[in-house]
C-alpha positions, 0 to 999 in steps of 0.5 A: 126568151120565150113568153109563153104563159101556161099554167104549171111550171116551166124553164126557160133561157137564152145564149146569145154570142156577140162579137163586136169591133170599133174603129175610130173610136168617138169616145174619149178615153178609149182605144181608137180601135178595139174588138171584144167578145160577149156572152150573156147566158140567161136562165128563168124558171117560172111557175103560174097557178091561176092567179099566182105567179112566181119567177126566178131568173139569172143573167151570167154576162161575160166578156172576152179580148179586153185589154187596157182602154177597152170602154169596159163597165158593168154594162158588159159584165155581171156574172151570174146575177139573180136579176128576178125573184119575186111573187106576184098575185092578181085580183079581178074587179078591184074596181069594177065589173072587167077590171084587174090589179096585179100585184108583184113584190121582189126583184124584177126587171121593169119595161115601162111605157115607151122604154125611154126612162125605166127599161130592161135593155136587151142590146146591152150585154148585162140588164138593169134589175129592180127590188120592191112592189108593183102594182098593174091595174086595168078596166074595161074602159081602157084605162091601164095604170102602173106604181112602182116603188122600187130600189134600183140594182147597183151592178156589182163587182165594179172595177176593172180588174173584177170585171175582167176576171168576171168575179160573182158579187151580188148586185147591191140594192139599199135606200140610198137608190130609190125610184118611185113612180108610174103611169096612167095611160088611156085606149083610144083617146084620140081615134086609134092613138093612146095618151099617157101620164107619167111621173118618176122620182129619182132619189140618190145619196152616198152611201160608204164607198159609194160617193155620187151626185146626190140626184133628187128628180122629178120627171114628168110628162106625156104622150100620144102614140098610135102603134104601127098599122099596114095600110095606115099612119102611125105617130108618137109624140113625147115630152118630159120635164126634169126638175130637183136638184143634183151635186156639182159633182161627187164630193162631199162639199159639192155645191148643190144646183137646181135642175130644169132639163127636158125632152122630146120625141116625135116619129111619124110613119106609114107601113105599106100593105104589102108583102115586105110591110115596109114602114118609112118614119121620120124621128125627132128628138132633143134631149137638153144639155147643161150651158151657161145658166145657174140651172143644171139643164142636163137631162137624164134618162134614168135606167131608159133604153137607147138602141130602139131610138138612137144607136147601139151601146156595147163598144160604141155607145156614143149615143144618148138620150142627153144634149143631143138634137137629131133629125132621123129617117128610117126604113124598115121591112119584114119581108116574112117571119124569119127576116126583119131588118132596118136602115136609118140615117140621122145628123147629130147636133149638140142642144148645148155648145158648151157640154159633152155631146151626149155619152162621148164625154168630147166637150169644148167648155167655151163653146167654140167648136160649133154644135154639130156633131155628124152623120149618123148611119146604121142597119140592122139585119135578123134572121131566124135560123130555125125559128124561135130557136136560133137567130143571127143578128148583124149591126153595122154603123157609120159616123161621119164626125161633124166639126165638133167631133173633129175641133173639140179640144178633147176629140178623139183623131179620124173623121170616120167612126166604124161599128159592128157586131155579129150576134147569134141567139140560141133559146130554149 
């Protein structure tokens, strides 16, 4: 969707068409092989007056070809579903000569830090949306800070049935769901590179007709980045700890356990100053898994993005940020403004022999099956067709599935895993 701020009202919107097939399925539960049809139509009208700012937006996302053990779910499907509608109001020198607060209220989609715990995925066919305030706040010395309060959005309808025949229900929002929370972050801490703090506060209880775990997390933590520049080194590193307490599962006399789970990500990169602007980075990353300990160690990447750092959603999805450790290589390159694309491999392991790789839902309780998982190995491809106005986007994807893959008492049969999609984007 175009960005562009001007003053005085304007409307905006995108249709994007995906076709997306999986063969060899990694999940378990579903169909080893499936195909399926997406397409998610998002209109905004936005108005800017000075120092006012109100916006409303709709996401329409549908699916077409499912069938019965198609992994389908509300991030599919959510049919026309006002995702913003809020007010937001900016101050200058709150606190200063050149300072700014932004204030917003109303429901809003949310992109915050590096994505990894409160994002608004753009891969996945519907968005995330959340109701309440927040609050941006900046200073000439650098400083840049961000509160929310918010209720995330529970995306309704949410059974197979209404999914399939895409029944319009506003998404629910109420205290029983609340996260809180934000980040402070600082230009030029260490040379070029950016340091930032953060803290989010998960609260979730049951509410009638909606059992859960009754999560309460904290998570905090850190990082240190310096963005991509051709000529120069580029670096990122981030770690998060979890703690609280969560339901054994979502019955109402479910023991309670205390929760000690974390997370890190490190990349490290260099772009060539050259016409192609290639970037070769080296990734990193160990979300941890629940084991044998009293603790629940499995961590939780709240409403965070995946496909930015480890894999597609949609059909294949197997992919998350949650007991997985994984060494990755990537290439990326834009040889000019219409084409962009990217190449990366990475082998997969489990931080926990005895949970659930990832989001696959394969786990040998005993632990006898190994830890390693598979060869993971994408590409991405995009091209501008007329520029800002159309875009073809191909994505492809192999798994070579590991011991544990293939030995698990529950895996899914075959040792490959094939995935792609053909996407095609229309804005306006």
């Amino acid at each position: 969707m175009a960005d562009e701020v001007v003053e005085g009202f304007s409307i905006s919107g995108t249709m994007r068409l995906r076709y997306e097939a999986i063969g060899g399925q990694a999940r378990a539960g579903f169909n080893a092989t499936d195909d399926l049809l997406n397409a998610r139509t998002t209109v905004a009208a936005r108005y800017h007056g000075g120092r006012l700012e109100a916006a409303v937006e709709i996401y329409d996302s549908r699916v077409w070809g499912e069938r019965t053990g198609t992994p389908l779910s509300t991030s599919e499907v959510n049919a026309f579903e006002p995702v913003q509608a809020y007010l937001a109001g900016t101050i200058d020198n709150p606190v200063g000569h050149g300072s700014r607060l932004k204030v917003t209220a109303g429901r809003m989609m949310l992109n915050l830090g590096s994505r990894r715990l409160v994002a608004a995925d753009d891969y996945r066919n519907t968005t995330s949306s959340y109701t309440g305030l927040r609050a941006d706040l900046s200073t000439r010395q650098g400083w840049q800070a961000t509160l929310i309060y918010t209720l995330p959005q529970t995306r309704l309808p949410d059974t197979f049935e209404d999914l399939r025949s895409a029944k319009v229900r506003l998404d629910r929002e109420s205290f029983d769901l609340v996260l809180w929370g934000g980040q402070i972050s600082k230009a030029r801490t260490l040379g070029s590179a950016m340091s930032e703090i953060t803290y989010f506060h998960l609260r979730e209880k049951d509410a009638p007709g909606y059992p859960t775990r009754d999560r309460s997390l904290d998570t905090f933590g850190g990082r240190l980045f310096a963005d991509a520049r051709t000529g120069k080194i580029d670096y990122e590193v981030e770690a998060l700890y979890q703690t609280g307490s969560v339901s054994t599962s979502t019955a109402s006399t479910a023991v309670r356990q205390k929760v000690a789970a974390s997370f890190v990500h490190a990349a490290l990169g260099y772009t060539w100053d050259t016409t192609w602007k290639p970037r070769l980075s080296i990734e990193y990353d160990r979300a941890s898994g629940d084991g044998k300990e009293a603790k629940y160690g499995r961590f939780d990447t709240l409403f965070g993005m995946r496909r930015a750092d480890l894999a597609p959603s949609g059909l294949y999805n197997a992919v998350g940020r949650t007991n997985l450790e994984s060494v990755g290589v990537r290439l990326e390159a834009t040889p000019d403004k219409r084409l962009d694309g990217f190449a990366a491999y990475r082998p997969l392991w489990l931080s926990s022999r005895e949970d659930s790789f990832s989001t696959t839902g394969v786990r040998d309780p005993l632990g006898q099956s190994g830890r390693f998982a598979g060869h993971q190995m994408e590409a991405r491809l995009r091209y501008w067709l007329a520029p800002k106005r159309l875009m073809v986007e191909l994505d492809g994807l192999l798994l070579a599935k590991g011991r544990f893959l293939q030995d698990a008492p529950n895996a899914t049969e075959g040792r490959w895993t094939r995935y792609g999609s053909f996407n095609l984007t229309a804005r306006f």
